[in-house]
One Martini backbone bead per residue (centre of mass of N, CA, C, O) as a GRO file, in nm:
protein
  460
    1UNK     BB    1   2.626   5.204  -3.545
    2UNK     BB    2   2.834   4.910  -3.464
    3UNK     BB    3   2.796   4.562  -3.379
    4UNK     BB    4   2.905   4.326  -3.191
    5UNK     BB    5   2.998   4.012  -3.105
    6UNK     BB    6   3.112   3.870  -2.786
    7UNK     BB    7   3.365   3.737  -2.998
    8UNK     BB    8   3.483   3.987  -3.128
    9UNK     BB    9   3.828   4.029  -3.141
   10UNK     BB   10   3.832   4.176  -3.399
   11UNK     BB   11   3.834   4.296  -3.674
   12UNK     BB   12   3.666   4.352  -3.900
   13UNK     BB   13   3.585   4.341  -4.199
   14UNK     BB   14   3.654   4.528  -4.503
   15UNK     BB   15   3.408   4.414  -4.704
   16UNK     BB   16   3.205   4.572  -4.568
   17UNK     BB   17   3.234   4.849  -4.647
   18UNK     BB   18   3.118   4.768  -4.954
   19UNK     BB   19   2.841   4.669  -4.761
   20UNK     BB   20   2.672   4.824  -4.523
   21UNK     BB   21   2.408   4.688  -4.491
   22UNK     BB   22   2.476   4.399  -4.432
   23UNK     BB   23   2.656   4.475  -4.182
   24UNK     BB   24   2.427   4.561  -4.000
   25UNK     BB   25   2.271   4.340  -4.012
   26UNK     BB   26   2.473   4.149  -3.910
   27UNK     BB   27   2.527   4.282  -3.640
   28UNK     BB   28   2.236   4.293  -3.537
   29UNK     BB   29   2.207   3.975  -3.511
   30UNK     BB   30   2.450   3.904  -3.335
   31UNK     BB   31   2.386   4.045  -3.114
   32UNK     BB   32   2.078   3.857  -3.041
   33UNK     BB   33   2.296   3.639  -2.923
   34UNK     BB   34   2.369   3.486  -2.699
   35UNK     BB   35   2.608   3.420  -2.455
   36UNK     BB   36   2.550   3.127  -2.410
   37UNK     BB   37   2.578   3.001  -2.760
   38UNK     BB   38   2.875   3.142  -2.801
   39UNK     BB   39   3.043   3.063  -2.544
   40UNK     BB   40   2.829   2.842  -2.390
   41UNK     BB   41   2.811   2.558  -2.332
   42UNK     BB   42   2.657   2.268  -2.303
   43UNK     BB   43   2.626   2.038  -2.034
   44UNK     BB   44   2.604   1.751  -2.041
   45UNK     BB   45   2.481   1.450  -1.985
   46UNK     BB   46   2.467   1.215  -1.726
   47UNK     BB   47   2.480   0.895  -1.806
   48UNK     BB   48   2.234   0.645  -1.737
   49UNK     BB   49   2.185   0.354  -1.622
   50UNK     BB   50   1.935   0.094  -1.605
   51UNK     BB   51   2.074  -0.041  -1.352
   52UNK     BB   52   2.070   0.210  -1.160
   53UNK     BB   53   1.761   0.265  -1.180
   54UNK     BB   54   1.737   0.022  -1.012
   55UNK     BB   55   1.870   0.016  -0.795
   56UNK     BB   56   1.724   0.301  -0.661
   57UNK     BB   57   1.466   0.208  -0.683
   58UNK     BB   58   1.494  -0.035  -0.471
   59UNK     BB   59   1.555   0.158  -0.262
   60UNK     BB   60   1.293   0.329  -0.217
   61UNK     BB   61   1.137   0.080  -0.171
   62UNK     BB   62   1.280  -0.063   0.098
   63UNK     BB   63   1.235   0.228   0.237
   64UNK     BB   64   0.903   0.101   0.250
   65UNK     BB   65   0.889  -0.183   0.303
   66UNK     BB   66   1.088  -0.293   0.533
   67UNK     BB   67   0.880  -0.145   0.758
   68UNK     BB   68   0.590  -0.287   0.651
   69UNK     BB   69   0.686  -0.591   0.707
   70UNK     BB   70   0.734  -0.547   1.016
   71UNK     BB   71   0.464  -0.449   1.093
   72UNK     BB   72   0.310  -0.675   0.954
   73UNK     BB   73   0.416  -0.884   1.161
   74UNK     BB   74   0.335  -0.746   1.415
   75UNK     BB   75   0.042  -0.754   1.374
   76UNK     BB   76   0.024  -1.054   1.347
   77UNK     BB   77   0.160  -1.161   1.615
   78UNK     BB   78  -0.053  -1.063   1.785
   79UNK     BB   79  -0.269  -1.308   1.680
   80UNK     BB   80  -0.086  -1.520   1.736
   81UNK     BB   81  -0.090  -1.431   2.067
   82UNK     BB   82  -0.405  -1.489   2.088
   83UNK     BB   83  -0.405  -1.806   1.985
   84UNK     BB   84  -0.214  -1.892   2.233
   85UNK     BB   85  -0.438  -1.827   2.468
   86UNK     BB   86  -0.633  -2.001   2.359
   87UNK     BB   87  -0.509  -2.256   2.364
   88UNK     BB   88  -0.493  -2.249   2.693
   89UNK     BB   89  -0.828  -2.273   2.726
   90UNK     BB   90  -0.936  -2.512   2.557
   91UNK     BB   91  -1.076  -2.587   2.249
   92UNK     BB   92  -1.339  -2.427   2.283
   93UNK     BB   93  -1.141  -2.131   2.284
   94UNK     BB   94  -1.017  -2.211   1.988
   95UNK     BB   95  -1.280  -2.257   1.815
   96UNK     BB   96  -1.439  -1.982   1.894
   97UNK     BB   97  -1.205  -1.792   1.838
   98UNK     BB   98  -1.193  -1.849   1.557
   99UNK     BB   99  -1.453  -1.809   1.420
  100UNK     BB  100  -1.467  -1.485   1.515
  101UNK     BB  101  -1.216  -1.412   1.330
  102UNK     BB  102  -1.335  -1.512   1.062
  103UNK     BB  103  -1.584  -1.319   1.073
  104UNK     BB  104  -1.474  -1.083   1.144
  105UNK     BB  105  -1.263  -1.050   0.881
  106UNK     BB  106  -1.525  -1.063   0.656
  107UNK     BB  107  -1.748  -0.839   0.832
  108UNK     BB  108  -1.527  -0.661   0.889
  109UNK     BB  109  -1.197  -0.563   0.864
  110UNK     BB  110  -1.243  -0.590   0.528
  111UNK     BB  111  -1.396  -0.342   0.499
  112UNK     BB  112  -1.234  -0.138   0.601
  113UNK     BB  113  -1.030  -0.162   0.452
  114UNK     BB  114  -1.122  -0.165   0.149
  115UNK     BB  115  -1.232   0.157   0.208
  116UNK     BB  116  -0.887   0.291   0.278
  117UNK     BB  117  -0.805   0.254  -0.005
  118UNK     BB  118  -0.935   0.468  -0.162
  119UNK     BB  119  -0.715   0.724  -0.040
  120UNK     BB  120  -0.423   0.631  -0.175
  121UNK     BB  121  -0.435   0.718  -0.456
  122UNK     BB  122  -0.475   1.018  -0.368
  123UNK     BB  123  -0.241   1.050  -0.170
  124UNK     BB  124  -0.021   0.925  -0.355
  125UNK     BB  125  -0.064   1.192  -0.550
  126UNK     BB  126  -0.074   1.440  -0.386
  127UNK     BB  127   0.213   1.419  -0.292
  128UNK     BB  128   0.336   1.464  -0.577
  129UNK     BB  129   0.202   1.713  -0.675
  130UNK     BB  130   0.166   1.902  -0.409
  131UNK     BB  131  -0.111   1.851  -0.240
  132UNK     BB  132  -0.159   1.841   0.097
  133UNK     BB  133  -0.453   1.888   0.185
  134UNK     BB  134  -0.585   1.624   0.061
  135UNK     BB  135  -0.450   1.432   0.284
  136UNK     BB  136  -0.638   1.571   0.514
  137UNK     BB  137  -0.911   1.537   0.360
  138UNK     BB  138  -0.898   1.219   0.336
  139UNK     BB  139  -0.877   1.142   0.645
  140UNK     BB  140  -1.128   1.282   0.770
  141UNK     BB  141  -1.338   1.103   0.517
  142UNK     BB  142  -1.244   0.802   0.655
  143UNK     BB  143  -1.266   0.823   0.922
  144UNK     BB  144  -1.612   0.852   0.894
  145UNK     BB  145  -1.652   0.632   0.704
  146UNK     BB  146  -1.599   0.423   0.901
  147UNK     BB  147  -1.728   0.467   1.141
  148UNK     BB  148  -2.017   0.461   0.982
  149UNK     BB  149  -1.950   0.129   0.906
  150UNK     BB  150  -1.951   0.008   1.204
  151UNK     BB  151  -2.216   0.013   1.334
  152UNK     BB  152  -2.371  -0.238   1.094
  153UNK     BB  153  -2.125  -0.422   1.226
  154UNK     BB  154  -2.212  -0.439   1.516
  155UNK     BB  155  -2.484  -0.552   1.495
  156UNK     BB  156  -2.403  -0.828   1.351
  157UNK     BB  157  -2.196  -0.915   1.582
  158UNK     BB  158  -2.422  -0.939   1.804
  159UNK     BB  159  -2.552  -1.186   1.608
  160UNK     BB  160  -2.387  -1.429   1.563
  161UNK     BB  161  -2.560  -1.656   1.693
  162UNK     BB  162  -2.757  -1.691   1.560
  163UNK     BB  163  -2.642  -1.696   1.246
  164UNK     BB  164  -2.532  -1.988   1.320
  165UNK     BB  165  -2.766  -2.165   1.468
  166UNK     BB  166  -2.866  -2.143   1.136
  167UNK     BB  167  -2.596  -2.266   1.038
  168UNK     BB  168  -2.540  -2.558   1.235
  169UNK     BB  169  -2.423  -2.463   1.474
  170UNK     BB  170  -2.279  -2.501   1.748
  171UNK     BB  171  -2.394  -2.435   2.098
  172UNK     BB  172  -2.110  -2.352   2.222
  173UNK     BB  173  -1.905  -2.237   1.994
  174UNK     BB  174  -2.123  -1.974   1.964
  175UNK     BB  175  -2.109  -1.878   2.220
  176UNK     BB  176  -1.795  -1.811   2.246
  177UNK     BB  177  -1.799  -1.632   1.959
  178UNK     BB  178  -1.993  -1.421   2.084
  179UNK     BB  179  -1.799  -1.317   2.319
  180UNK     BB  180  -1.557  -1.219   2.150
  181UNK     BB  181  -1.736  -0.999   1.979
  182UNK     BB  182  -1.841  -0.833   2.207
  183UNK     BB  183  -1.547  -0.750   2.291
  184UNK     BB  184  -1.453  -0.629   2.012
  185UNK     BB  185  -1.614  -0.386   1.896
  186UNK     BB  186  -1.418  -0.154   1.934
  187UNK     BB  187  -1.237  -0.214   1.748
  188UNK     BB  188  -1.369  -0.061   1.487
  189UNK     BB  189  -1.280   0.183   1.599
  190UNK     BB  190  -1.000   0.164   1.563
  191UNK     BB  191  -0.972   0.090   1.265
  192UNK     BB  192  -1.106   0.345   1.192
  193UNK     BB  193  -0.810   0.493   1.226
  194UNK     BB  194  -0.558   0.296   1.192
  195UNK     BB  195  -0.571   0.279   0.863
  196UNK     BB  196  -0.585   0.630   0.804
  197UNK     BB  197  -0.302   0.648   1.007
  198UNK     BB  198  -0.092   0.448   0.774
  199UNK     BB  199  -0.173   0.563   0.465
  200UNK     BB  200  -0.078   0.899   0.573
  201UNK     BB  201   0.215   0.775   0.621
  202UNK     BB  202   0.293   0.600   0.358
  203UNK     BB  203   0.255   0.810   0.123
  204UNK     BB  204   0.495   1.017   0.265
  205UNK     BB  205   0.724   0.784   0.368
  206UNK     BB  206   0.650   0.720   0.703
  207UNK     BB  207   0.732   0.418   0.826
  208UNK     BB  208   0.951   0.395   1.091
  209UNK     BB  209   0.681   0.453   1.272
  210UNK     BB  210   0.524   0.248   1.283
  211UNK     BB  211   0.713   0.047   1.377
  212UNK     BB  212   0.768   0.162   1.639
  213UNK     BB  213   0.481   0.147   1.732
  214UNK     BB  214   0.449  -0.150   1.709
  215UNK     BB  215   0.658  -0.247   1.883
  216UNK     BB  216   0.502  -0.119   2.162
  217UNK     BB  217   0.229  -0.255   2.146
  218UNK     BB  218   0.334  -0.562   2.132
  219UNK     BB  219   0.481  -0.578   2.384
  220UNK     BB  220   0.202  -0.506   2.577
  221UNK     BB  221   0.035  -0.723   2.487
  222UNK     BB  222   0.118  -0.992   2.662
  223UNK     BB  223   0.065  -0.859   2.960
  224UNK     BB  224  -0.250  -0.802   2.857
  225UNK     BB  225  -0.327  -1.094   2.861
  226UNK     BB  226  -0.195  -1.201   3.140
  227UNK     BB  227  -0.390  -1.039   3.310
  228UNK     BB  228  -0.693  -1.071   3.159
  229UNK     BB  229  -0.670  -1.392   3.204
  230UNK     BB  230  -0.524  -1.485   3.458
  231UNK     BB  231  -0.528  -1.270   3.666
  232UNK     BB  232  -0.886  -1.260   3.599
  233UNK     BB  233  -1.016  -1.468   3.427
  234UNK     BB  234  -1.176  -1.410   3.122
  235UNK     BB  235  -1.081  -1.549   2.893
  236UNK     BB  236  -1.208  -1.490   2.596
  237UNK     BB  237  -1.252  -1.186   2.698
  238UNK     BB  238  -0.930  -1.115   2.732
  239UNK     BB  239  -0.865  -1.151   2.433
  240UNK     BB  240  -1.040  -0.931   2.312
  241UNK     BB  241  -0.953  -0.716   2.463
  242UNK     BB  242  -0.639  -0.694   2.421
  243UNK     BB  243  -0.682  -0.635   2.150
  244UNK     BB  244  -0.781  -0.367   2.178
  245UNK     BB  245  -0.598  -0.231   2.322
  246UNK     BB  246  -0.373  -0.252   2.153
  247UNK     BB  247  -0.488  -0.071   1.918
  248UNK     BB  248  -0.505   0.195   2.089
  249UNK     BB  249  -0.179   0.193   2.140
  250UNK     BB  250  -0.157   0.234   1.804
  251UNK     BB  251  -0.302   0.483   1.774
  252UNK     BB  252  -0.193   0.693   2.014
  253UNK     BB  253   0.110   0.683   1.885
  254UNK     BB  254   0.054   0.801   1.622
  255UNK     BB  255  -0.065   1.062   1.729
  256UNK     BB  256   0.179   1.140   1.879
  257UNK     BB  257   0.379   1.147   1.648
  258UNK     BB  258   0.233   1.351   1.453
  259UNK     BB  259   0.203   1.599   1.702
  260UNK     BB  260   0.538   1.563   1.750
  261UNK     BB  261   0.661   1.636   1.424
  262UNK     BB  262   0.472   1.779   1.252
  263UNK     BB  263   0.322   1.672   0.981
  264UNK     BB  264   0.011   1.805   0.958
  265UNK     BB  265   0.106   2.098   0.883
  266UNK     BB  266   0.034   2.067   0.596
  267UNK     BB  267  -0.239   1.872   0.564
  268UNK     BB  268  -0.355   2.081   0.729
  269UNK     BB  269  -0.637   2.292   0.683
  270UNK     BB  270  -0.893   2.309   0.924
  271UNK     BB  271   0.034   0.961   0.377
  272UNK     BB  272   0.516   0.134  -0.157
  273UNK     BB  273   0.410   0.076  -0.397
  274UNK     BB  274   0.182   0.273  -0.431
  275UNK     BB  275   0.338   0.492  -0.342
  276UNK     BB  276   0.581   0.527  -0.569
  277UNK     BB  277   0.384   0.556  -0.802
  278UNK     BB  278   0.165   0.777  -0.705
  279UNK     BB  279   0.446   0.974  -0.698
  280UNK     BB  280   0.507   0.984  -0.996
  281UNK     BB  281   0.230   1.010  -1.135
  282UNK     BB  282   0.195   1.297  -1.011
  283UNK     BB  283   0.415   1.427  -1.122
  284UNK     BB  284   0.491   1.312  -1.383
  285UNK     BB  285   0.686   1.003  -1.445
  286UNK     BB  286   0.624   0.741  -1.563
  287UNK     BB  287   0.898   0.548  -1.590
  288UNK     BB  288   0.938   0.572  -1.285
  289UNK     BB  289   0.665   0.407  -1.219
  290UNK     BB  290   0.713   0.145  -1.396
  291UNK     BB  291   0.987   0.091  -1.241
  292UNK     BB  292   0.860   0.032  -0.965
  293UNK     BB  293   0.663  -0.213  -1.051
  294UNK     BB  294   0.888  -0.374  -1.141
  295UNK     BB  295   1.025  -0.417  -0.890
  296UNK     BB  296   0.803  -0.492  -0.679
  297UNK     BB  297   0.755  -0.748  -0.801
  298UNK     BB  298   0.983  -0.886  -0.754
  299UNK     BB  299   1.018  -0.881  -0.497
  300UNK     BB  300   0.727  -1.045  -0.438
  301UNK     BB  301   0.861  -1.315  -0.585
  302UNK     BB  302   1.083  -1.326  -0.319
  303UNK     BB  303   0.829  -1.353  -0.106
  304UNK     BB  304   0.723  -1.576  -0.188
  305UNK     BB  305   0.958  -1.803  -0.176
  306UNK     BB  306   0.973  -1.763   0.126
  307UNK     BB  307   0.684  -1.850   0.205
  308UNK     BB  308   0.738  -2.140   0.087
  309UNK     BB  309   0.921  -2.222   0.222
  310UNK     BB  310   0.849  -2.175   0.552
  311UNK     BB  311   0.594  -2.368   0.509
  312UNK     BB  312   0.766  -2.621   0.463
  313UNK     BB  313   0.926  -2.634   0.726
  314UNK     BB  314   0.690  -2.601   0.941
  315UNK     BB  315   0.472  -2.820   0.864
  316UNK     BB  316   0.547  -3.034   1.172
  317UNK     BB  317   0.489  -2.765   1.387
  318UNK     BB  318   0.304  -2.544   1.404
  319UNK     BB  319   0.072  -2.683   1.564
  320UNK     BB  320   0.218  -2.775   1.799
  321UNK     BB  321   0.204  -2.469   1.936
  322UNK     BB  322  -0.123  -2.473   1.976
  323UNK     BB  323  -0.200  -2.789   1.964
  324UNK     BB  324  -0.210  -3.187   2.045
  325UNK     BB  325  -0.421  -3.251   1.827
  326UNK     BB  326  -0.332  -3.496   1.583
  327UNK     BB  327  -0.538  -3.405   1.344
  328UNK     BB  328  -0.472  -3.120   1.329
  329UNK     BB  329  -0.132  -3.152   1.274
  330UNK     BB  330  -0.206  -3.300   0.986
  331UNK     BB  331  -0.348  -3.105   0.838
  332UNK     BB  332  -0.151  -2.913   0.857
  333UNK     BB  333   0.090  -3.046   0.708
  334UNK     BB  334  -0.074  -3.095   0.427
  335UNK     BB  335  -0.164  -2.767   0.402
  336UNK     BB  336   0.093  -2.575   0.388
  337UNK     BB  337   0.208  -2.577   0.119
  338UNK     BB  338  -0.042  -2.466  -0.008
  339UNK     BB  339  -0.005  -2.208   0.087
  340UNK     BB  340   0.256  -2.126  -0.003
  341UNK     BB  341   0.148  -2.149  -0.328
  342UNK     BB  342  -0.053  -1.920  -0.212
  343UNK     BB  343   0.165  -1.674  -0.171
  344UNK     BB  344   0.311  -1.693  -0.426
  345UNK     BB  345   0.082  -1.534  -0.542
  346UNK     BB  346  -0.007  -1.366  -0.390
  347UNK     BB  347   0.243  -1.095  -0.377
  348UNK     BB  348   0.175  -1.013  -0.686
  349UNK     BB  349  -0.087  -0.939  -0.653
  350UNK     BB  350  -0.094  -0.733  -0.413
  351UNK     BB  351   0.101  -0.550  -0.582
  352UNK     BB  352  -0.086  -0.517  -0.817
  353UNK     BB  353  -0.278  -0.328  -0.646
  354UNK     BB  354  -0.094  -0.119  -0.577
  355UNK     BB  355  -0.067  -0.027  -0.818
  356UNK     BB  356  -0.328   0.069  -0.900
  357UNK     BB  357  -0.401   0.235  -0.672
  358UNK     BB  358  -0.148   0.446  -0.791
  359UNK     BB  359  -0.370   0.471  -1.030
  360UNK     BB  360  -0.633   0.512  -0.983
  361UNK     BB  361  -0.784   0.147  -0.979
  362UNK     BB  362  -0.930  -0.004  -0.789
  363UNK     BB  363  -1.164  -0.125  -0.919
  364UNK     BB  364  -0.998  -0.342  -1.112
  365UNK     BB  365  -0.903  -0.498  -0.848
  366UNK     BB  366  -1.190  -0.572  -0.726
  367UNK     BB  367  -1.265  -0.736  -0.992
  368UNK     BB  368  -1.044  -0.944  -0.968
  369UNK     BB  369  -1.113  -1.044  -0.697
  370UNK     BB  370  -1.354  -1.161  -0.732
  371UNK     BB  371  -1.401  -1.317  -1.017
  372UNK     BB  372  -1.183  -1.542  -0.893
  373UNK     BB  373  -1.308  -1.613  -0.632
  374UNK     BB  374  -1.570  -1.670  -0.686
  375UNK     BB  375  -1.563  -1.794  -1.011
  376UNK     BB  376  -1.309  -2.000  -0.939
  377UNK     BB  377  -1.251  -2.080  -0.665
  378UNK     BB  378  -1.499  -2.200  -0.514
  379UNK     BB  379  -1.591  -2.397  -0.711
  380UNK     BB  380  -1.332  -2.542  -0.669
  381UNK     BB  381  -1.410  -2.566  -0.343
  382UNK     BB  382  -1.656  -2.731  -0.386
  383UNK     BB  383  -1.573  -2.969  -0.537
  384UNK     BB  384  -1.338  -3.096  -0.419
  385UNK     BB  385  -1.444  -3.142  -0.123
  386UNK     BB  386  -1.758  -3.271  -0.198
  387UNK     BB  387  -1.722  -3.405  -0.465
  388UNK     BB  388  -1.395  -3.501  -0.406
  389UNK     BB  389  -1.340  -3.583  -0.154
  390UNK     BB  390  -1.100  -3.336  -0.016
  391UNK     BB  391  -1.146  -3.212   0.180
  392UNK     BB  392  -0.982  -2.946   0.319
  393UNK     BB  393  -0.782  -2.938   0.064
  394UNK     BB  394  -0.936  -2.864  -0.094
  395UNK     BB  395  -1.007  -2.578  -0.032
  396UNK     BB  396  -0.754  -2.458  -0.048
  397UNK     BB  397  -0.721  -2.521  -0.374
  398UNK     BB  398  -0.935  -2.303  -0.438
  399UNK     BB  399  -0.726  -2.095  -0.356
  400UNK     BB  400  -0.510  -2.192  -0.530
  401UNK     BB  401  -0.656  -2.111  -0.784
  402UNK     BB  402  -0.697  -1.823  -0.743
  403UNK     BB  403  -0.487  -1.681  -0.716
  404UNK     BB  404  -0.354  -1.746  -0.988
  405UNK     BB  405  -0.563  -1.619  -1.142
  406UNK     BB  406  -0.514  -1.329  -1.025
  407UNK     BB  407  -0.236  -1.310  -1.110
  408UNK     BB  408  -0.261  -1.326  -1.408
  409UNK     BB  409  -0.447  -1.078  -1.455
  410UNK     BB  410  -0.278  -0.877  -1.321
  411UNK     BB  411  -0.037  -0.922  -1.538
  412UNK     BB  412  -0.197  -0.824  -1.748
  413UNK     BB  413  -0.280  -0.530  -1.702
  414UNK     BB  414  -0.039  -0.415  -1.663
  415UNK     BB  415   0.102  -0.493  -1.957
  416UNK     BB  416  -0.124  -0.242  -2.040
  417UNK     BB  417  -0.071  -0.024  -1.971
  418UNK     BB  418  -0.042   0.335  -2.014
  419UNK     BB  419   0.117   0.581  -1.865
  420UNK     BB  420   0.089   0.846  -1.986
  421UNK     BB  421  -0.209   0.824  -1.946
  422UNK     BB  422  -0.187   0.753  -1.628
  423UNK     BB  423  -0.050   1.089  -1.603
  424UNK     BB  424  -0.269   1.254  -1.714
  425UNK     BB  425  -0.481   1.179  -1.511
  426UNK     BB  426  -0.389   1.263  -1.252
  427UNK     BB  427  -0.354   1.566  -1.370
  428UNK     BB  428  -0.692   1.566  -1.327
  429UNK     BB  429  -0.720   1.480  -1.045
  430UNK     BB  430  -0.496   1.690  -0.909
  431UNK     BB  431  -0.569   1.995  -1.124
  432UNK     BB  432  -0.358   2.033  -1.343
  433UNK     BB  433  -0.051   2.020  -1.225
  434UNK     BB  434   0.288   2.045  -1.337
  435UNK     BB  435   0.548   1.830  -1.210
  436UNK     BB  436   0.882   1.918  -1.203
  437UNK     BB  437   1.192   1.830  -1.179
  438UNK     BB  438   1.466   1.956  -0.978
  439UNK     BB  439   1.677   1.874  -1.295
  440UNK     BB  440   1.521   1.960  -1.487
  441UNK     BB  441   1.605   2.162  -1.730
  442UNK     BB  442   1.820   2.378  -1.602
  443UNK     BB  443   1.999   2.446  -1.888
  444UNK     BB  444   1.728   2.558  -2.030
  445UNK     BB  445   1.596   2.774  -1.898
  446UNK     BB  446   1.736   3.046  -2.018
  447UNK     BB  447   1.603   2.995  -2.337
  448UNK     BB  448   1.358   2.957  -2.248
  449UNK     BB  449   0.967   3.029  -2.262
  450UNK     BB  450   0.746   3.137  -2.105
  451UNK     BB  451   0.486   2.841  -1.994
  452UNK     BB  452   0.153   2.806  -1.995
  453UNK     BB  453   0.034   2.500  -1.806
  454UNK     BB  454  -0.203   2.653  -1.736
  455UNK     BB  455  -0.535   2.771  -1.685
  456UNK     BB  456  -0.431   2.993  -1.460
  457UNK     BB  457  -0.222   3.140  -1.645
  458UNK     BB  458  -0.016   3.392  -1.690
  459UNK     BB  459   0.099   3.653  -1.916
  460UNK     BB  460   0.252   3.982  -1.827
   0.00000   0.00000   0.00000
């Protein structure tokens, strides 16, 4: 019996029957020839333009920063507010309440911080390779360890006029600041839920929920220094309380948005730059992932100049919103613009550590950032300062040598990156499963073999 194949409309060649093997060899090949590669041609694929992939992402990025950004801001409003009535209660308690905001900043804030920043690269792979379970056990042991980092920042916390009055400062200033920091210690364990429930959030790029959450939170901020300062008159620790309180009022919005949005049921098993970076090399995207990392820096250098305009801009009128007095205001002036070409390099720095970040490679960017500020910041700022008595302005300088060398670092960095290798990378730190786009490969899906991508697949 002789078979044909599907597009043979025709009788068969004559010449064939003097040569009966060879036609039957030629029949029954070519009837295993697929119906769809001699009948149905494959649709071309519509060619995408470079142009396009950086819109799309420009776009991607966008929905994720221009909340975060909003959030930002909104978030730092809040301490410009309470250092508008620190000045309202006259410069001993504006003096003591910087102080100890610099000091919170530098042995608390900044420590919760950068330990919360560990979980991001994990949850922002995680969620692209979509292992969602991992993004609840991250939050779970990120709280945990905030918590218990806590406790011996409150001992410090708690001494901190002893160790004022041992490093020469005045005893007036430091009780002030003692008094303040007494009474923020609350804030320490807010902030130890608020980082990894902004971080959990913002890798799922569920971002205008946090916005939204944020300005309930700082609407009510006003009020609540107005009660606790005025109405009460509890002085600089009224502006302490209402920082925590409101804090307490952001995270509690943020716990019921999550329970009643029901983020939390894929992730719980028993959430920028990075986060963008994060989930296409967790996909194993690189090309996508570079692409991010790219635009990222882009707008970053956009929003540096936006900075450094804004720091000119306001630079004679700033401090007058704060106190009036005269030498504050002057130094204050001479300074903005210096910041402002510090924000300028802050800013594609900043994007750079995201990018890392979202590589998991957190330890590179902590070590670029060490090395710039302690090793050239510091030094240039403690020359200029005291041996080339250029006081205050070199302070700034010393700063803004930092930042520039840390810019520069991280932008060899990243242009060294090696983006193929560091999805490889993903792909063994989320498990070794390998997540295909859900438009790639399509049309060759039904001609190609089933192949086994993990080590744990079987072909039955």
């Amino acid at each position: 019996m002789k078979c044909y194949t599907a597009d043979d409309d025709h009788e068969p060649n004559h010449n064939d029957h003097n040569h009966p093997k060879k036609a039957q060899d030629t029949d029954m090949f070519t009837s295993l020839i697929p119906k769809s590669a001699t009948k149905q041609p494959q649709k071309p694929h519509k060619p995408t333009t470079h142009l396009s992939l950086v819109i799309q992402e420009a776009i991607s990025l966008s929905g994720i920063a221009f909340p975060m950004i909003l959030t930002g801001l909104l978030l730092y409003s809040r301490s410009m507010i309470s250092m508008l009535f620190l000045g309202r209660l006259g410069d001993l308690a504006l003096a003591g309440g910087s102080l100890a905001v610099g000091f919170a900043n530098i042995t608390g804030y900044s420590i919760l911080s950068g330990l919360a920043m560990g979980m991001e690269p994990i949850c922002g792979q995680a969620f692209g390779a979509k292992k969602y379970t991992l993004l609840g056990l991250s939050l779970q042991r990120t709280v945990l360890l905030l918590v218990l980092t806590s406790f011996p920042i409150s001992l410090l916390w708690l001494n901190m006029k002893r160790i004022l009055l041992f490093c020469g400062q005045d005893e007036a200033i430091a009780t002030q600041a003692q008094a303040y920091l007494f009474y923020s210690v609350p804030d320490l364990f807010a902030q130890a839920l608020l980082h990894p429930l902004r971080i959990y959030l913002r890798t799922q790029s569920n971002t205008l929920p946090l916005t939204f959450c944020a300005v309930v939170s700082i609407l009510g901020h006003i009020p609540i220094n107005y009660f606790l300062v005025s109405k009460l008159s509890l002085g600089i620790k009224g502006v302490a309380l209402s920082g925590v309180w409101t804090n307490f009022n952001l995270v509690a919005s943020l716990i019921l948005y999550i329970l009643l949005s029901g983020v939390y049921k894929k992730t719980w098993g028993g959430f920028s730059v990075s986060t963008r970076v994060g989930n296409e090399i967790g996909a194993r995207r690189p090309e996508k992932a570079k692409l991010a990392a790219v635009v990222g820096l882009s707008g970053s250098f956009v929003l540096g100049f936006s900075a450094l305009f804004f720091a000119v801009s306001v630079r004679n009128i700033w401090a007058s919103m704060f106190t009036q007095d005269k030498e504050i205001i002057a130094l204050t002036s001479l300074v903005l613009p210096i910041i402002g070409l510090c924000e300028l390099g802050n800013c594609p720095q900043t994007t750079g550590c995201g990018v890392l970040r979202g590589t998991a490679r957190p330890k590179v960017g902590a070590n670029i950032n060490l090395g710039c500020f302690y090793l050239v910041g510091m030094p240039v700022a403690v020359g200029l300062a005291f041996f080339y008595k250029m006081d205050f302005e070199g302070l700034w300088l010393g700063l803004l040598a930092a930042q520039a060398s840390c810019m520069v670092t991280m932008m060899v960095v990243l242009l060294r990156t090696d983006w193929e290798f560091e999805a490889r990378r993903a792909e063994e730190l989320t498990g070794g499963y390998e997540i295909l786009d859900e438009n790639e490969g399509v049309d060759d899906e039904k001609d190609q073999p089933i192949k086994a991508e993990n080590k744990g697949d079987c072909l039955c």
